[in-house]
mmCIF file of the C-alpha atoms, coordinates in Angstrom:
data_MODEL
# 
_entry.id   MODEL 
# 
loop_
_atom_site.group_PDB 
_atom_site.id 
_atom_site.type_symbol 
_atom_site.label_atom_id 
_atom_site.label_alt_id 
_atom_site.label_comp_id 
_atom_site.label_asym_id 
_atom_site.label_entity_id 
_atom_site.label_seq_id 
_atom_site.pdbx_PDB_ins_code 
_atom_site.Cartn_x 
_atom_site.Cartn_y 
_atom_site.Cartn_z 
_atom_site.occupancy 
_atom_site.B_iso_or_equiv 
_atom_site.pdbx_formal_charge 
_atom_site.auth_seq_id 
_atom_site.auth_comp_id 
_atom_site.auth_asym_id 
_atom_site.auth_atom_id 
_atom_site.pdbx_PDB_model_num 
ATOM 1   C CA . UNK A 1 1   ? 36.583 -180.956 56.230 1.00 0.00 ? 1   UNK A CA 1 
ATOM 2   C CA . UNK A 1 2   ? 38.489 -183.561 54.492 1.00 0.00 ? 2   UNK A CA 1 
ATOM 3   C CA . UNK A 1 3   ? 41.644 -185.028 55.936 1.00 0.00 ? 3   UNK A CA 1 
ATOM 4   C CA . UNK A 1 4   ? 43.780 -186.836 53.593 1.00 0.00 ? 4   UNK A CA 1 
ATOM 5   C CA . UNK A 1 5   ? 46.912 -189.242 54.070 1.00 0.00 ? 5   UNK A CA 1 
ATOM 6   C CA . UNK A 1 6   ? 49.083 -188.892 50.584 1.00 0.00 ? 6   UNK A CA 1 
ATOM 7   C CA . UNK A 1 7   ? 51.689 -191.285 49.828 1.00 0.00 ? 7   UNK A CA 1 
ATOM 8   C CA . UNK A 1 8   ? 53.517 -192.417 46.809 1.00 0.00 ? 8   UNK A CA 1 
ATOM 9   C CA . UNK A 1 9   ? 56.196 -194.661 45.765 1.00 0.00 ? 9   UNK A CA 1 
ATOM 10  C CA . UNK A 1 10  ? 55.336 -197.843 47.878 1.00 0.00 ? 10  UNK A CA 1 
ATOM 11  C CA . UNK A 1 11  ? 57.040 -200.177 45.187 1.00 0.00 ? 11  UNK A CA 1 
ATOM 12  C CA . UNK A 1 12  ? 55.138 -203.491 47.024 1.00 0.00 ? 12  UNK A CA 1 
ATOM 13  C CA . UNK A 1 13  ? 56.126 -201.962 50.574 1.00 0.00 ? 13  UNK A CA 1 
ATOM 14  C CA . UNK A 1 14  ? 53.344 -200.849 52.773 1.00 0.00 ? 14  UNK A CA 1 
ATOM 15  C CA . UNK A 1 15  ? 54.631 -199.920 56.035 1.00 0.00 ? 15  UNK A CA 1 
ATOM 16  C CA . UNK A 1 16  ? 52.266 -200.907 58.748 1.00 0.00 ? 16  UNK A CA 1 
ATOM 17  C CA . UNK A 1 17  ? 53.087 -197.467 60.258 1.00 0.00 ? 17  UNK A CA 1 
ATOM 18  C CA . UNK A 1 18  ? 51.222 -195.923 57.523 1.00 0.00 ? 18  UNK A CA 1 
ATOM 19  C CA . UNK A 1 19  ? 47.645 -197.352 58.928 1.00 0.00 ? 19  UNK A CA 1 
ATOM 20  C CA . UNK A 1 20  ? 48.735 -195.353 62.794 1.00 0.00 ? 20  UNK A CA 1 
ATOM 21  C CA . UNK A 1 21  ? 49.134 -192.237 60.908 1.00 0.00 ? 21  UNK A CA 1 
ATOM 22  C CA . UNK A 1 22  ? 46.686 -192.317 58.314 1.00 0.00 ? 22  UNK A CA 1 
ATOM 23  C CA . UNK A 1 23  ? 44.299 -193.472 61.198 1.00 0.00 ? 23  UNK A CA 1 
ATOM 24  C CA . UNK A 1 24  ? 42.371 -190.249 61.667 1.00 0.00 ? 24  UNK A CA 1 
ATOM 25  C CA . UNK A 1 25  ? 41.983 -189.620 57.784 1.00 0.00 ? 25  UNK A CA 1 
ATOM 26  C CA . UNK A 1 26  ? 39.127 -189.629 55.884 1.00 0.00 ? 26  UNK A CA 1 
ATOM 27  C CA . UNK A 1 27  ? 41.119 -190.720 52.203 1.00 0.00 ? 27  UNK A CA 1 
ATOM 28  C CA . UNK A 1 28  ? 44.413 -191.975 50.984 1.00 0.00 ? 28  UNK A CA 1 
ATOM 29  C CA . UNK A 1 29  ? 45.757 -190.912 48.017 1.00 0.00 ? 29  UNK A CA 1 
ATOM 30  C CA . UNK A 1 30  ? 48.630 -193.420 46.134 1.00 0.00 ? 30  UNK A CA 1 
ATOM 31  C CA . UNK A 1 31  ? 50.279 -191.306 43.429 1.00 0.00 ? 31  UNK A CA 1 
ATOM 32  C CA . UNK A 1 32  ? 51.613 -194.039 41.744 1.00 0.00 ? 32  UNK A CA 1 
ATOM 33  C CA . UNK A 1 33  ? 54.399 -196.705 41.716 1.00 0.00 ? 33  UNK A CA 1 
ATOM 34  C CA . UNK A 1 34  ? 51.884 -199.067 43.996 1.00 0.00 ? 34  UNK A CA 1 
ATOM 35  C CA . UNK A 1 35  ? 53.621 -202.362 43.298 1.00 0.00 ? 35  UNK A CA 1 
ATOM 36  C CA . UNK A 1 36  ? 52.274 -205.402 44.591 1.00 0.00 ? 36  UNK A CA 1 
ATOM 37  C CA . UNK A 1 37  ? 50.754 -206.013 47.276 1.00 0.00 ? 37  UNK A CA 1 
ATOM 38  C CA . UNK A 1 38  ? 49.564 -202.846 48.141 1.00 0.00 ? 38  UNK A CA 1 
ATOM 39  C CA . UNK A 1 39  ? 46.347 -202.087 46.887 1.00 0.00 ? 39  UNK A CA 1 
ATOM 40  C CA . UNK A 1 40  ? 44.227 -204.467 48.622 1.00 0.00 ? 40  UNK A CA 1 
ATOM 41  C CA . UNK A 1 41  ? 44.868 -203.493 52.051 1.00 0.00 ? 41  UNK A CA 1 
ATOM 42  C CA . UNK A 1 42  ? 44.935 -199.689 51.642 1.00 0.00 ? 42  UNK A CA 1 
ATOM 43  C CA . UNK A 1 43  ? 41.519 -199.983 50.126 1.00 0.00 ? 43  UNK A CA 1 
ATOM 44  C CA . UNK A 1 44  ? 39.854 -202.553 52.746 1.00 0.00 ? 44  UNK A CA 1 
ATOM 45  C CA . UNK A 1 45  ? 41.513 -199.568 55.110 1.00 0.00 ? 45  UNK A CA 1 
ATOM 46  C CA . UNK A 1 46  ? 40.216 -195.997 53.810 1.00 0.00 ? 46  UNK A CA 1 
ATOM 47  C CA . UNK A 1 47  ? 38.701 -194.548 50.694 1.00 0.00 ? 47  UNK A CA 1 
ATOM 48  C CA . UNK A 1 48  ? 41.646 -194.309 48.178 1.00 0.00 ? 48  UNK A CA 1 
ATOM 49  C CA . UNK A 1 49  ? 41.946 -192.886 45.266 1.00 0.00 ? 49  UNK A CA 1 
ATOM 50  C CA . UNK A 1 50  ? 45.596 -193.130 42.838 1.00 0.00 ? 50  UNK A CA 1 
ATOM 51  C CA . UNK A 1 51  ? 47.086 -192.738 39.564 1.00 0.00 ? 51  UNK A CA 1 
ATOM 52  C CA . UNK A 1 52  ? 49.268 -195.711 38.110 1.00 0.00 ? 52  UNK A CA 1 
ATOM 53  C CA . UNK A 1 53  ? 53.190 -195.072 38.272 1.00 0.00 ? 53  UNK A CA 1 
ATOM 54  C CA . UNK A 1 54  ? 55.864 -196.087 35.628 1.00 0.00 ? 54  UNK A CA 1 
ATOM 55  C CA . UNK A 1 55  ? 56.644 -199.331 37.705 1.00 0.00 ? 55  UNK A CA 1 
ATOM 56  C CA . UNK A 1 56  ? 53.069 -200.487 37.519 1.00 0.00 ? 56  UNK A CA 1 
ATOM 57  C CA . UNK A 1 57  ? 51.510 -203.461 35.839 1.00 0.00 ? 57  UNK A CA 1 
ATOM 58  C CA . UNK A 1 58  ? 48.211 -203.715 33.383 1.00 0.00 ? 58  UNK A CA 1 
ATOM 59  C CA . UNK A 1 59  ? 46.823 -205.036 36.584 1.00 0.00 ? 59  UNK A CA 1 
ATOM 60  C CA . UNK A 1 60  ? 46.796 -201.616 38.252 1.00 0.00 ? 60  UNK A CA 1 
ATOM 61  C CA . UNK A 1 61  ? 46.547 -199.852 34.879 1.00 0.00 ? 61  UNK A CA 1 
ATOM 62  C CA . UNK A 1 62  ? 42.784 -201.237 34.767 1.00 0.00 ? 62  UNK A CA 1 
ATOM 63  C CA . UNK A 1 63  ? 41.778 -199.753 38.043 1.00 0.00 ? 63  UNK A CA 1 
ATOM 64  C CA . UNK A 1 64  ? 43.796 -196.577 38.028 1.00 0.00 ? 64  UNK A CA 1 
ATOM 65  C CA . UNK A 1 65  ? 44.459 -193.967 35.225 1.00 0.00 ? 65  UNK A CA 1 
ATOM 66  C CA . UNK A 1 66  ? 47.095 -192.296 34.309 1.00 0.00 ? 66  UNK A CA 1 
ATOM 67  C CA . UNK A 1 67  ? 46.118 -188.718 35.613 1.00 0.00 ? 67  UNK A CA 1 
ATOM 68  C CA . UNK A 1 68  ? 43.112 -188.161 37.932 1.00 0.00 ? 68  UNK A CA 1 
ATOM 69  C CA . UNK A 1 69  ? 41.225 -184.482 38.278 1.00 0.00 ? 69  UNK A CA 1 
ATOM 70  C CA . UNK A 1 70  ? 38.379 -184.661 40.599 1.00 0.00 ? 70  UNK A CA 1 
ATOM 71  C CA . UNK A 1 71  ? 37.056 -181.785 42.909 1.00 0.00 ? 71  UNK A CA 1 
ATOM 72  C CA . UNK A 1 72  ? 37.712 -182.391 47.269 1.00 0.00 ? 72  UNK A CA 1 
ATOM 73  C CA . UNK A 1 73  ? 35.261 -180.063 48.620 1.00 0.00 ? 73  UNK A CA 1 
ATOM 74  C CA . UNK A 1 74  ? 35.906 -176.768 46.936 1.00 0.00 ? 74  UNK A CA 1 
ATOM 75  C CA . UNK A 1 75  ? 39.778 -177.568 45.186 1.00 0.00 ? 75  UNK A CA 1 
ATOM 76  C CA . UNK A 1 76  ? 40.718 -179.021 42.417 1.00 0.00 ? 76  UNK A CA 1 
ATOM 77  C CA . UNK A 1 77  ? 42.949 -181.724 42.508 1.00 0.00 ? 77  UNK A CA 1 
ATOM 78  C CA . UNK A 1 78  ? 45.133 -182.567 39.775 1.00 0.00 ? 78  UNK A CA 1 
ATOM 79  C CA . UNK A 1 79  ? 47.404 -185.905 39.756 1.00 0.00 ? 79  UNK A CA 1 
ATOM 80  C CA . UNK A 1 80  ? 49.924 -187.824 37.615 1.00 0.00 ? 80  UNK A CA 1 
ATOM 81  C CA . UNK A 1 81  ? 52.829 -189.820 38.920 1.00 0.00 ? 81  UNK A CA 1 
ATOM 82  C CA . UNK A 1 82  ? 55.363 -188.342 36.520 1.00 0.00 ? 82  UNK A CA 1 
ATOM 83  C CA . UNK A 1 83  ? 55.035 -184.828 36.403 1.00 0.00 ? 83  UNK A CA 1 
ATOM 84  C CA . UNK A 1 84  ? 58.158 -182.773 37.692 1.00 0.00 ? 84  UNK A CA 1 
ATOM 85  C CA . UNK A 1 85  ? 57.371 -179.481 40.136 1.00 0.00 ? 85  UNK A CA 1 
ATOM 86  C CA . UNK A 1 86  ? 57.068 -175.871 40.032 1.00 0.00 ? 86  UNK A CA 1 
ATOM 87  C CA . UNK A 1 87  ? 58.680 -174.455 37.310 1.00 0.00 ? 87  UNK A CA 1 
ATOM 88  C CA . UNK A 1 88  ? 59.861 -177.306 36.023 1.00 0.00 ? 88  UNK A CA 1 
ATOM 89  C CA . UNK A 1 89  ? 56.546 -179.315 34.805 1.00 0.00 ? 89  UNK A CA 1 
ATOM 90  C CA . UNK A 1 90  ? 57.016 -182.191 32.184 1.00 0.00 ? 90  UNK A CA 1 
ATOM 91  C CA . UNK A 1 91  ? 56.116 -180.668 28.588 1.00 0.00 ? 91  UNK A CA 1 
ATOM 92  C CA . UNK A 1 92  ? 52.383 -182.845 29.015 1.00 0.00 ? 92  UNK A CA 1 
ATOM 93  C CA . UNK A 1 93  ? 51.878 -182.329 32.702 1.00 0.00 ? 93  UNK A CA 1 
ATOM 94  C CA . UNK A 1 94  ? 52.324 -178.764 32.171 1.00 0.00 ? 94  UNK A CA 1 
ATOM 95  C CA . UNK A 1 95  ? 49.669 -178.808 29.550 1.00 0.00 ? 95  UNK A CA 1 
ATOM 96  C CA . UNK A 1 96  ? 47.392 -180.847 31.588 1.00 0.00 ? 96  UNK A CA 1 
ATOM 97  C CA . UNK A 1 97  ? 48.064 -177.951 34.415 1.00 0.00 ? 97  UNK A CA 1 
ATOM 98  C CA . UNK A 1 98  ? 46.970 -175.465 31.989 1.00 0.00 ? 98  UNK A CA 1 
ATOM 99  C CA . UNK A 1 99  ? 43.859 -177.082 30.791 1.00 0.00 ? 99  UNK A CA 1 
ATOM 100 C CA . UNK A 1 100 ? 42.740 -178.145 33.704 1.00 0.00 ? 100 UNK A CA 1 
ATOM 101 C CA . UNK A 1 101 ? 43.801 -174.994 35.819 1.00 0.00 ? 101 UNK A CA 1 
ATOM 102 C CA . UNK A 1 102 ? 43.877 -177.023 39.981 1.00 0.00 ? 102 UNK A CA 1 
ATOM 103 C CA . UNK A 1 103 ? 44.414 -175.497 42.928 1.00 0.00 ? 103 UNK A CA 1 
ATOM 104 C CA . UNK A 1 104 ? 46.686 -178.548 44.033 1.00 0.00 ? 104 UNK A CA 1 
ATOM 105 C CA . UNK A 1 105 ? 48.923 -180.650 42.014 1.00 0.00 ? 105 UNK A CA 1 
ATOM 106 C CA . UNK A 1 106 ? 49.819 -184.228 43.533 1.00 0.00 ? 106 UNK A CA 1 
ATOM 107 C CA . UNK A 1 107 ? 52.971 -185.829 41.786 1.00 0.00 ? 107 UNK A CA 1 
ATOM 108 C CA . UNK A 1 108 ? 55.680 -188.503 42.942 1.00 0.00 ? 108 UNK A CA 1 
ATOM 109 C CA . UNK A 1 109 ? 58.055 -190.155 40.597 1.00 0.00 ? 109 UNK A CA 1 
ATOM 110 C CA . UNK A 1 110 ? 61.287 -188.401 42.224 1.00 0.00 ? 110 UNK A CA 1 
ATOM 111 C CA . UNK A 1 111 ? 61.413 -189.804 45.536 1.00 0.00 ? 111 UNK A CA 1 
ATOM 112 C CA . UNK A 1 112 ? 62.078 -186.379 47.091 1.00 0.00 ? 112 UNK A CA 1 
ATOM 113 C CA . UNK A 1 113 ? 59.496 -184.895 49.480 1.00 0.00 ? 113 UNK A CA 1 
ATOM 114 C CA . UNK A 1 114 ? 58.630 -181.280 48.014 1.00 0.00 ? 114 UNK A CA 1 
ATOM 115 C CA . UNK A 1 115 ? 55.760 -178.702 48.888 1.00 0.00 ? 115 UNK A CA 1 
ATOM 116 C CA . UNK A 1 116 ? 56.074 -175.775 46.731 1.00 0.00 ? 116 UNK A CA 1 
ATOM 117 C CA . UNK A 1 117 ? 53.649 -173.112 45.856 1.00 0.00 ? 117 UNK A CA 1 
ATOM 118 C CA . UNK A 1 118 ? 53.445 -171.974 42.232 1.00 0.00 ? 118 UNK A CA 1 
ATOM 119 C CA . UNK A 1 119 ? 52.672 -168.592 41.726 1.00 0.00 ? 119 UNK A CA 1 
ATOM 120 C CA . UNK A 1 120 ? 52.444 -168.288 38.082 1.00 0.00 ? 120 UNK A CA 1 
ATOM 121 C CA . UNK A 1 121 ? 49.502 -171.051 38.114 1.00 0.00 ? 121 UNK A CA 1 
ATOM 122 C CA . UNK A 1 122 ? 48.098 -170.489 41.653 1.00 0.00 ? 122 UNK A CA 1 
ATOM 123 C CA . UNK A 1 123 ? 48.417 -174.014 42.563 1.00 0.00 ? 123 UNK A CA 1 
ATOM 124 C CA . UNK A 1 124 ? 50.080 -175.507 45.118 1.00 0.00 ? 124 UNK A CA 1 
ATOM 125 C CA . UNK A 1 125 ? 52.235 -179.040 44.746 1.00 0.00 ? 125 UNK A CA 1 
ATOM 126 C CA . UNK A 1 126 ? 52.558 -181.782 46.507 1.00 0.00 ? 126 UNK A CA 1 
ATOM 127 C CA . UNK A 1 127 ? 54.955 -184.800 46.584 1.00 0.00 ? 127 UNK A CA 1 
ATOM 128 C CA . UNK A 1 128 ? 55.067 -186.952 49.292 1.00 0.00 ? 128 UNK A CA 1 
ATOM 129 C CA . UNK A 1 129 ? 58.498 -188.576 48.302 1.00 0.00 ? 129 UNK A CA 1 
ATOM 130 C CA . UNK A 1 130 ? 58.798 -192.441 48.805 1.00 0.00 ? 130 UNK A CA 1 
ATOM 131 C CA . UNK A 1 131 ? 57.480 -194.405 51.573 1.00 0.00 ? 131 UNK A CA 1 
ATOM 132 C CA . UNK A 1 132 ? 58.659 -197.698 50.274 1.00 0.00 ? 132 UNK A CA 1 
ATOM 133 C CA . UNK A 1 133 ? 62.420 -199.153 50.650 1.00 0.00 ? 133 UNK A CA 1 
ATOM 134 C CA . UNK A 1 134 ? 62.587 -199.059 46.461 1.00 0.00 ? 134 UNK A CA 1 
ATOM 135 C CA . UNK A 1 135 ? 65.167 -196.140 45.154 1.00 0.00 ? 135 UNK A CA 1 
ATOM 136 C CA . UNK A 1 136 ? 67.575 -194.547 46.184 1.00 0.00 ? 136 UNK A CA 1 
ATOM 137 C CA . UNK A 1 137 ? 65.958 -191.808 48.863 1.00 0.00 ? 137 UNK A CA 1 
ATOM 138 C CA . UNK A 1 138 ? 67.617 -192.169 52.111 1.00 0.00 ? 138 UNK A CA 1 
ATOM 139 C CA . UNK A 1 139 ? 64.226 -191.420 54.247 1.00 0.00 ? 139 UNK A CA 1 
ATOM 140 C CA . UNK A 1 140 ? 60.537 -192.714 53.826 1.00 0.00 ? 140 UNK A CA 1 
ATOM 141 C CA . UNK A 1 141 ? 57.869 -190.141 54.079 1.00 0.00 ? 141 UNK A CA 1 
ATOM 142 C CA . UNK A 1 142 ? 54.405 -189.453 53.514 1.00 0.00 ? 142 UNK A CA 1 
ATOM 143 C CA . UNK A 1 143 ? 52.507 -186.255 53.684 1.00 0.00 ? 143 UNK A CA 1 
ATOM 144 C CA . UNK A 1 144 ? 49.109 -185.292 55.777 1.00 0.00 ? 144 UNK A CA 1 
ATOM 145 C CA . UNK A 1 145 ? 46.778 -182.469 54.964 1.00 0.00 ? 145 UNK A CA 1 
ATOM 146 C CA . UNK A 1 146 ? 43.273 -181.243 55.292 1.00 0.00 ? 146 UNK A CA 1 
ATOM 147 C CA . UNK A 1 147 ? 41.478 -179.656 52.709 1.00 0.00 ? 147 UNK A CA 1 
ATOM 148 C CA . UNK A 1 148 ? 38.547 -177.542 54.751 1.00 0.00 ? 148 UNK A CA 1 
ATOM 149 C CA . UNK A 1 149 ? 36.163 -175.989 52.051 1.00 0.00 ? 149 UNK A CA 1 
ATOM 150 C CA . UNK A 1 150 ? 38.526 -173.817 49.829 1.00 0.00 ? 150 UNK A CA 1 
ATOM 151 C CA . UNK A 1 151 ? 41.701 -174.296 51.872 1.00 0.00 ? 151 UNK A CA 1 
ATOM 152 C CA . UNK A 1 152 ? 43.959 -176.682 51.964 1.00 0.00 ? 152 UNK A CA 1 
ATOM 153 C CA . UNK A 1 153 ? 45.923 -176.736 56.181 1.00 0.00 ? 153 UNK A CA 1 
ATOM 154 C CA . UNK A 1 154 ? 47.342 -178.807 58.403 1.00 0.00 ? 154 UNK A CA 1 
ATOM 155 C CA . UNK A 1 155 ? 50.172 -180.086 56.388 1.00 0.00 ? 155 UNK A CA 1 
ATOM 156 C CA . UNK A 1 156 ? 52.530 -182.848 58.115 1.00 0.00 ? 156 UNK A CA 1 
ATOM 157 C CA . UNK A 1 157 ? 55.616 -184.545 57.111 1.00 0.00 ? 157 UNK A CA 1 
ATOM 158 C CA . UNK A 1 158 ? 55.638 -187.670 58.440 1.00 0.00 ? 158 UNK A CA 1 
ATOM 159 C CA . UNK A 1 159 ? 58.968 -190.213 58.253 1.00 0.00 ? 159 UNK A CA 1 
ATOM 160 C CA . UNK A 1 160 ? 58.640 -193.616 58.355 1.00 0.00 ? 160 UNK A CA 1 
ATOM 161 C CA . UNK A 1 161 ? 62.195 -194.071 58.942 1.00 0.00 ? 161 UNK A CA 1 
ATOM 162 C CA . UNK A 1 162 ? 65.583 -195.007 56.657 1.00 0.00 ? 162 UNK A CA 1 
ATOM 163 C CA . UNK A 1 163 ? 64.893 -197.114 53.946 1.00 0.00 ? 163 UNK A CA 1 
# 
């Protein structure tokens, strides 16, 4: 069993909120839009893994790629900052989906907190909205989950408050 704090969309603002309720997980996962300052201290806290976002620097470029598949027990997890959501995939996202056929798909980019499942790929999708006080979401969230063998549980919603 592997539980997992998601966030996205920090944009150099790391809550210290975040650290209480990513406490009890095992991994964070940034999908992108890190800014600065943020990095450091998420890493020196948890195991994290991340994919750059369109506001990131060749600083974070070099440590983070653009789109990340890697396996979390028994699902495969694809993710890419820009990406767009069930049906409405960007044209290389949606060819990423198809090559790499996951069983969850992790994107940000929008700011707006969605958790849809799509039926036509069986995958489920993830974005945790924006947990920094960048853009123009009125709420700061972050997502937590556990992915237990095969299935992925547990899902939260967490708010960090307005931004």
């Amino acid at each position: 069993m592997t539980k997992i704090g998601l966030l996205s969309d920090t944009h150099g603002y790391l809550d210290d909120a975040i650290f209480n309720h990513f406490k009890t997980c095992d991994e964070v996962w940034h999908i992108g839009d890190f800014g600065p300052d943020v990095i450091e201290p998420l890493q020196q806290f948890k195991p994290l893994k991340g994919v750059y976002g369109n506001i990131d620097t060749a600083v974070i470029y070099k440590d983070f790629p653009e789109q990340l598949v890697f396996m979390c027990e028994e699902v495969k997890v694809m993710m890419r900052h820009i990406g767009g959501y069930p049906p409405n995939y960007n044209a290389a996202t949606k060819k990423e989906l198809l090559l790499h056929k996951p069983q969850l798909f992790l994107s940000g980019h929008s700011h707006i907190l969605k958790i849809m499942f799509d039926e036509k790929l069986n995958c489920l999708h993830m974005n945790p909205g924006a947990a920094g006080k960048h853009g123009w979401h009125k709420v700061r969230t972050l997502i937590r989950f556990v992915i237990d063998g095969k299935n992925m549980k547990d899902c939260e919603v967490i708010e960090l408050g307005k931004r």
